[in-house]
Biopython code that builds the backbone (N, CA, C, O; Angstrom):
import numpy as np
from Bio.PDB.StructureBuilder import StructureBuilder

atoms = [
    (1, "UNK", "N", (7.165, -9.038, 12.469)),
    (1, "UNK", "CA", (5.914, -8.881, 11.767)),
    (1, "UNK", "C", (5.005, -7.920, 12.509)),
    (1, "UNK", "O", (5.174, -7.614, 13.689)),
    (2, "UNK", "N", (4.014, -7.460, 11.725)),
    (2, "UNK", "CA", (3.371, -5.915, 11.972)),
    (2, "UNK", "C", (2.232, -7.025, 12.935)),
    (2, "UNK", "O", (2.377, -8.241, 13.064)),
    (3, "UNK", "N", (1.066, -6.133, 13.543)),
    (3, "UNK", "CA", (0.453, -6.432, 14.229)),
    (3, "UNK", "C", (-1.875, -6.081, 13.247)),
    (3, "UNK", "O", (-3.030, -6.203, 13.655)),
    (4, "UNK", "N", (-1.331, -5.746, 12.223)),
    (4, "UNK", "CA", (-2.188, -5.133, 11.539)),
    (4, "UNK", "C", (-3.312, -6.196, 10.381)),
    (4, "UNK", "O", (-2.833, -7.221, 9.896)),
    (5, "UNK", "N", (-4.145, -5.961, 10.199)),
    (5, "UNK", "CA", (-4.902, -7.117, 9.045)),
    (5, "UNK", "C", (-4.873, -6.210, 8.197)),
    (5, "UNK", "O", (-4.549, -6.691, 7.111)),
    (6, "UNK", "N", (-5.047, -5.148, 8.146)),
    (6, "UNK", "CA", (-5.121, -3.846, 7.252)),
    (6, "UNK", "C", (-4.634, -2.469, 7.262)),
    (6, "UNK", "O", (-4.701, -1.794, 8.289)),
    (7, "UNK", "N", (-4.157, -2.027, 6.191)),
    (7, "UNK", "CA", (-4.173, -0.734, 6.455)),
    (7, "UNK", "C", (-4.448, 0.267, 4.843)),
    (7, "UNK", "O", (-4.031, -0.026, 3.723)),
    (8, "UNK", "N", (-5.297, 1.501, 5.263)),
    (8, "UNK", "CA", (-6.092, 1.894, 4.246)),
    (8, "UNK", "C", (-5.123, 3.609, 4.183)),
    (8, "UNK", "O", (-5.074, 4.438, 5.091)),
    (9, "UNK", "N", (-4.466, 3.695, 2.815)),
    (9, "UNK", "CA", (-3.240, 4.742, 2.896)),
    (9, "UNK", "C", (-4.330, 5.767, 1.912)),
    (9, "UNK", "O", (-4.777, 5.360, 0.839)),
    (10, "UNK", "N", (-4.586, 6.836, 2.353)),
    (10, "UNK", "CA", (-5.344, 8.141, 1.786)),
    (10, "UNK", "C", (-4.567, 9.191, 1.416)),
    (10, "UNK", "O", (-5.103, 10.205, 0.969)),
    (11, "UNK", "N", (-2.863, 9.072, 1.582)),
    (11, "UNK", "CA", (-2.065, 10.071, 1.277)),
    (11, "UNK", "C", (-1.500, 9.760, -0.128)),
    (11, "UNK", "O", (-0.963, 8.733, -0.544)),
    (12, "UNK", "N", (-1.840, 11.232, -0.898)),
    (12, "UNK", "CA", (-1.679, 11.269, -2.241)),
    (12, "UNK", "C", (0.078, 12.082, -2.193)),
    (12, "UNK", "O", (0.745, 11.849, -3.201)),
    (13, "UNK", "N", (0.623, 12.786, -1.322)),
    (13, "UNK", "CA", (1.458, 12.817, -1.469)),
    (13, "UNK", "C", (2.836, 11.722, -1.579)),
    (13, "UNK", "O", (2.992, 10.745, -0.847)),
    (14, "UNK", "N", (3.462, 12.015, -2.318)),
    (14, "UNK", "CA", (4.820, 11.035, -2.093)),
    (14, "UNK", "C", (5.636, 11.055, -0.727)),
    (14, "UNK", "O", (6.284, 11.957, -0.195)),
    (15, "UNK", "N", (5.281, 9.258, -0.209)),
    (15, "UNK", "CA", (6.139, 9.170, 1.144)),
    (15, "UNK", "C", (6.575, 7.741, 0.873)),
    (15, "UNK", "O", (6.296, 7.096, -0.138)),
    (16, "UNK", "N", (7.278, 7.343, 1.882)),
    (16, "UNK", "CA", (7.218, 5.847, 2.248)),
    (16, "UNK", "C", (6.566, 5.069, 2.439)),
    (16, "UNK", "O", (5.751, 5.111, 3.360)),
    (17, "UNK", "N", (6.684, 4.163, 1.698)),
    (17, "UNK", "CA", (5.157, 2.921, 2.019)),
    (17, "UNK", "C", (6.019, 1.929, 2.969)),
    (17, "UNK", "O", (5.269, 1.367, 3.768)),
    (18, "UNK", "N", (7.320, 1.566, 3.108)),
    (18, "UNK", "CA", (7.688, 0.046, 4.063)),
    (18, "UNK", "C", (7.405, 0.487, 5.288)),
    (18, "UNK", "O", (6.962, -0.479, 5.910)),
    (19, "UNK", "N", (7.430, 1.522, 6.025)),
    (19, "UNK", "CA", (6.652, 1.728, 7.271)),
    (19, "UNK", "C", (5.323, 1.077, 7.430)),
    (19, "UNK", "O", (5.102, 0.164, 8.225)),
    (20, "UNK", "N", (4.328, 1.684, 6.504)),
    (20, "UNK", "CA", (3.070, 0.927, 6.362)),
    (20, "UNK", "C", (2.790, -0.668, 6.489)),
    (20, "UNK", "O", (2.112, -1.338, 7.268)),
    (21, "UNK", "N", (3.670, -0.997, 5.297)),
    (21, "UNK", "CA", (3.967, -2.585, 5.109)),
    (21, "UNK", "C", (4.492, -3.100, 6.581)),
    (21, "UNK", "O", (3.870, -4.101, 6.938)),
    (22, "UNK", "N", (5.508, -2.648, 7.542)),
    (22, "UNK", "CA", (5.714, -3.519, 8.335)),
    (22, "UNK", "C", (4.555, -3.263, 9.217)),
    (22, "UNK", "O", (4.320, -4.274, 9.879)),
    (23, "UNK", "N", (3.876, -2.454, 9.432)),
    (23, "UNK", "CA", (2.731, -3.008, 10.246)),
    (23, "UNK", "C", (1.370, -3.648, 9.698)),
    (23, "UNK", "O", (0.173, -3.455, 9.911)),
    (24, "UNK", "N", (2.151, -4.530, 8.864)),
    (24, "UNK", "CA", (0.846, -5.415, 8.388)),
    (24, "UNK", "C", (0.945, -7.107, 9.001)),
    (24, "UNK", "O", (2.096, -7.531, 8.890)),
    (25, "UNK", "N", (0.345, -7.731, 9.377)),
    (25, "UNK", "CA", (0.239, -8.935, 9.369)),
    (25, "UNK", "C", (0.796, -9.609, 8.294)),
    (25, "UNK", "O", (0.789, -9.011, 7.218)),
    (26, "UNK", "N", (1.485, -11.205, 8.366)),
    (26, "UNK", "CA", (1.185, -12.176, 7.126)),
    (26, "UNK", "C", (0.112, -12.181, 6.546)),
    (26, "UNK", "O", (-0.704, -12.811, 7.220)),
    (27, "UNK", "N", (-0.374, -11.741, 5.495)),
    (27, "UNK", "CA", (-1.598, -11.697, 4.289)),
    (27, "UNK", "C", (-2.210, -10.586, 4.406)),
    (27, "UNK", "O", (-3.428, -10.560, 4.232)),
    (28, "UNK", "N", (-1.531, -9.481, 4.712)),
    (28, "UNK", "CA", (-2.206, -8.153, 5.087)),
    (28, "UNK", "C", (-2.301, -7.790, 3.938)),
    (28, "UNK", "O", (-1.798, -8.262, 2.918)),
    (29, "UNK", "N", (-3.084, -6.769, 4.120)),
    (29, "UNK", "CA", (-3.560, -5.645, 2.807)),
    (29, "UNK", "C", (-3.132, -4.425, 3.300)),
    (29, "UNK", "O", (-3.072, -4.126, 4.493)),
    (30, "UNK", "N", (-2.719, -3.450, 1.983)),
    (30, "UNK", "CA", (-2.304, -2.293, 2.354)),
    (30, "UNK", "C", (-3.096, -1.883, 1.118)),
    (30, "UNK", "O", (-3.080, -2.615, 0.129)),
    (31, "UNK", "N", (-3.770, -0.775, 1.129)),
    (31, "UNK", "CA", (-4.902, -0.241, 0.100)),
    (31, "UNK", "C", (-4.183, 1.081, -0.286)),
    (31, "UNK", "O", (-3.364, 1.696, 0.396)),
    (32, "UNK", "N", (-4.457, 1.259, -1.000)),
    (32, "UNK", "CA", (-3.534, 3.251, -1.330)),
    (32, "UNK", "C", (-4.775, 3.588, -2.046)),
    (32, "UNK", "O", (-5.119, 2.677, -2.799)),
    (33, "UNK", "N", (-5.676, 4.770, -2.045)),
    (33, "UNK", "CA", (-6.224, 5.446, -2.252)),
    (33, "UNK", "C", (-5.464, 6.772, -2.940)),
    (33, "UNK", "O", (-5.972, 7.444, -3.838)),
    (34, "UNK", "N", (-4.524, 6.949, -2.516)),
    (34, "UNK", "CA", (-4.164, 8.497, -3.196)),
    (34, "UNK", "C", (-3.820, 8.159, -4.361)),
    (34, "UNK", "O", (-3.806, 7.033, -4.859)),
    (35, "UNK", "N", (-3.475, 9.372, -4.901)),
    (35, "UNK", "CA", (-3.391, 10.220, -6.745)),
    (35, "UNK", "C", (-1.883, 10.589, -6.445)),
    (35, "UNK", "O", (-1.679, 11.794, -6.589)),
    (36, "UNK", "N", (-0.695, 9.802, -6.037)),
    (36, "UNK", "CA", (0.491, 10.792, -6.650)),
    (36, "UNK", "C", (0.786, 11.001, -7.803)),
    (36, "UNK", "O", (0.479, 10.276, -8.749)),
    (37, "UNK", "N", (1.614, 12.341, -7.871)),
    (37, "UNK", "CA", (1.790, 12.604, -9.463)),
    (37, "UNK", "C", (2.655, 11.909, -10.020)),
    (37, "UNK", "O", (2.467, 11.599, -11.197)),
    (38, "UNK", "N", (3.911, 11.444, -9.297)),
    (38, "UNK", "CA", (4.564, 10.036, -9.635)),
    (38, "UNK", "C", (4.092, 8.400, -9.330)),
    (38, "UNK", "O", (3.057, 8.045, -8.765)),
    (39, "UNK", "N", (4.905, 7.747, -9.743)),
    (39, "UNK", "CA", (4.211, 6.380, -9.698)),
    (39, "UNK", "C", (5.358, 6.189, -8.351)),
    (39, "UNK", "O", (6.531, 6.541, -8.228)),
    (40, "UNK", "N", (4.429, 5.479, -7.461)),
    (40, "UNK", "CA", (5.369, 4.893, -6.109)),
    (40, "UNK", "C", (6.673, 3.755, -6.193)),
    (40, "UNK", "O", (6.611, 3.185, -7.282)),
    (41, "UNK", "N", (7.531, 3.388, -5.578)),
    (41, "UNK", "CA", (8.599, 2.563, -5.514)),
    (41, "UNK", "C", (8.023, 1.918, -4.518)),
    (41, "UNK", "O", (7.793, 2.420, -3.418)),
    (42, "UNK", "N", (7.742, 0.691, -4.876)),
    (42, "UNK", "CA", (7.459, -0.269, -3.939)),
    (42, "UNK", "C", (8.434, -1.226, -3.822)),
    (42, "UNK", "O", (8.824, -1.982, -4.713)),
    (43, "UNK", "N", (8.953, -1.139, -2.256)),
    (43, "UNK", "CA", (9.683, -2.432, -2.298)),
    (43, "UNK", "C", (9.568, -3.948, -2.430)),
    (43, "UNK", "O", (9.259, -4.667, -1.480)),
    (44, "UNK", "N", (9.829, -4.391, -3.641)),
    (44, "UNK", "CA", (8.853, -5.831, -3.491)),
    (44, "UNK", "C", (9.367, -7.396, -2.745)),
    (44, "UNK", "O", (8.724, -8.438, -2.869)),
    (45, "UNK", "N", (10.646, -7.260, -1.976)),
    (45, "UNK", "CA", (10.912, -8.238, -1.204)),
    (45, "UNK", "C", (10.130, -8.561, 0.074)),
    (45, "UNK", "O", (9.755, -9.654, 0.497)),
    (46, "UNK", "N", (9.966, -7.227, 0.620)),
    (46, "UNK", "CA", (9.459, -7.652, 1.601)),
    (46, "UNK", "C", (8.048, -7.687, 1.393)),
    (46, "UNK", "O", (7.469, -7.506, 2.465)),
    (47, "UNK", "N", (7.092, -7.884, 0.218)),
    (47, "UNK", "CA", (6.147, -7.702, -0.199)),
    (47, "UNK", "C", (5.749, -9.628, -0.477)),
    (47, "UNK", "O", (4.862, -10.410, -0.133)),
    (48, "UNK", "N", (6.821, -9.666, -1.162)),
    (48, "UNK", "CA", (7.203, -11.083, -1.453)),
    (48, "UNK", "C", (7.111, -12.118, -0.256)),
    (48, "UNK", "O", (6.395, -13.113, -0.149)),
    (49, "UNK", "N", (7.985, -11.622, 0.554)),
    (49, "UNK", "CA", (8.504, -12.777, 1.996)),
    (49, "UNK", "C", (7.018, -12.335, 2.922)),
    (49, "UNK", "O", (6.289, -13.303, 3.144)),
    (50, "UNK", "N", (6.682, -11.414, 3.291)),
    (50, "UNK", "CA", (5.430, -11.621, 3.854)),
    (50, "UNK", "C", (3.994, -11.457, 3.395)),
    (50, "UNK", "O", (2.991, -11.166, 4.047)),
    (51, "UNK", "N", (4.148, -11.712, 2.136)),
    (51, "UNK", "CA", (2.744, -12.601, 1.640)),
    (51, "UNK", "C", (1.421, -11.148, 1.576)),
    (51, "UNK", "O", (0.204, -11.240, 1.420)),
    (52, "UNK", "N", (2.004, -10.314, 1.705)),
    (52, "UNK", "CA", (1.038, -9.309, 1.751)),
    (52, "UNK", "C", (0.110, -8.738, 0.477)),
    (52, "UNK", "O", (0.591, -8.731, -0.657)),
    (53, "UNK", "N", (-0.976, -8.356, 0.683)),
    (53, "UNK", "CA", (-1.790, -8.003, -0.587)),
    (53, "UNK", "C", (-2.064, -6.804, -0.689)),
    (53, "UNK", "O", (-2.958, -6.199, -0.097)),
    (54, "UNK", "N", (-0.890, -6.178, -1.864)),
    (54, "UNK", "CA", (-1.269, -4.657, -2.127)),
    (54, "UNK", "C", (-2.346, -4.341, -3.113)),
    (54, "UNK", "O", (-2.467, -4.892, -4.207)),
    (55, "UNK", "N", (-3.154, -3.361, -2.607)),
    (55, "UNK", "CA", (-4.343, -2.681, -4.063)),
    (55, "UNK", "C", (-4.512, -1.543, -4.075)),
    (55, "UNK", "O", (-4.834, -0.792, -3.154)),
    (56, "UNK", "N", (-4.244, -1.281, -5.426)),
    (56, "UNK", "CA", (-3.907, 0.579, -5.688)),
    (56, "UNK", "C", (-4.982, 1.104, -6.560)),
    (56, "UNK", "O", (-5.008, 0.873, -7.769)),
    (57, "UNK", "N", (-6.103, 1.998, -5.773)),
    (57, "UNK", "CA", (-6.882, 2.428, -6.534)),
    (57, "UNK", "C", (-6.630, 3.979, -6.936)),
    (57, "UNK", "O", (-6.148, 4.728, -6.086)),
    (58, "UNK", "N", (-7.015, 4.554, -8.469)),
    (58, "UNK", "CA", (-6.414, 5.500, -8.771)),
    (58, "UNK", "C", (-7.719, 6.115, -8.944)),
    (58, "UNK", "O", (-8.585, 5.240, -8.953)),
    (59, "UNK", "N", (-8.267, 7.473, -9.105)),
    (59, "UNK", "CA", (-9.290, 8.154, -9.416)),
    (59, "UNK", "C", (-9.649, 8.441, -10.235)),
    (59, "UNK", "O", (-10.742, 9.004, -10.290)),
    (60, "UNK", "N", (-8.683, 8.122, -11.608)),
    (60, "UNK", "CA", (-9.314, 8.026, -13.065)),
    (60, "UNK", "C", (-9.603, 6.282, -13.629)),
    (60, "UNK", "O", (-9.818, 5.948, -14.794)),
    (61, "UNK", "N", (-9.526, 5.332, -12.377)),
    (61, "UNK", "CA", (-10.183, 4.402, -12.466)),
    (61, "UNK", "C", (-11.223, 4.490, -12.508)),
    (61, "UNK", "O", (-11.708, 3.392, -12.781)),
    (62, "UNK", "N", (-12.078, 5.370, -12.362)),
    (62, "UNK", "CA", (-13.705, 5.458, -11.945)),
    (62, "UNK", "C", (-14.422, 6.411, -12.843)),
    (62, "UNK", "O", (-13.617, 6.864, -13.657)),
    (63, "UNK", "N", (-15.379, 6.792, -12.976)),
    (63, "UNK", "CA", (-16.463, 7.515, -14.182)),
    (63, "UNK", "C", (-17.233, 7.677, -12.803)),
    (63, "UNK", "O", (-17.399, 6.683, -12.097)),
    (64, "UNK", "N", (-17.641, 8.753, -12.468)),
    (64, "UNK", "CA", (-18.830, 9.227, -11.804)),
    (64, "UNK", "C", (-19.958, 9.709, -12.526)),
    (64, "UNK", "O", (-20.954, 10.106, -11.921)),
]
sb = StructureBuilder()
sb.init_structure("model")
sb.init_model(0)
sb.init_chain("A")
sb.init_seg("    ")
for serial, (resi, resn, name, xyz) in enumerate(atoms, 1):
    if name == "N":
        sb.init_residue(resn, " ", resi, " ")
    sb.init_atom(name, np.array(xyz, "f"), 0.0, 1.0, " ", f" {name:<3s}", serial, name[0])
structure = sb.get_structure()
């Protein structure tokens, strides 16, 4: 298990997110901020087994 309570992902390019995920704590959050032009592959086992809380905000969520 990761050593992390959080982690806040600002890259809109397409990469790997289970790197991220393992340095999260049990009940961690991993936040994604970026705009990829594809939709991400999230692996959801290990998403599952350590209890973690993903939230994906997109930029046409919002009206300025």
């Amino acid at each position: 298990m990761g050593t992390m309570d959080g982690v806040i992902d600002t890259v809109s390019a397409m990469h790997p997110i289970l790197p991220l995920i393992s340095l999260l704590k049990t009940q961690g959050k991993l936040v994604l901020v970026g705009a990829p032009e594809k939709p991400l592959e999230l692996p959801v086992f290990p998403l599952i087994m350590g209890m973690y809380i993903y939230i994906y905000m997109h930029a046409s969520q919002y009206v300025f």
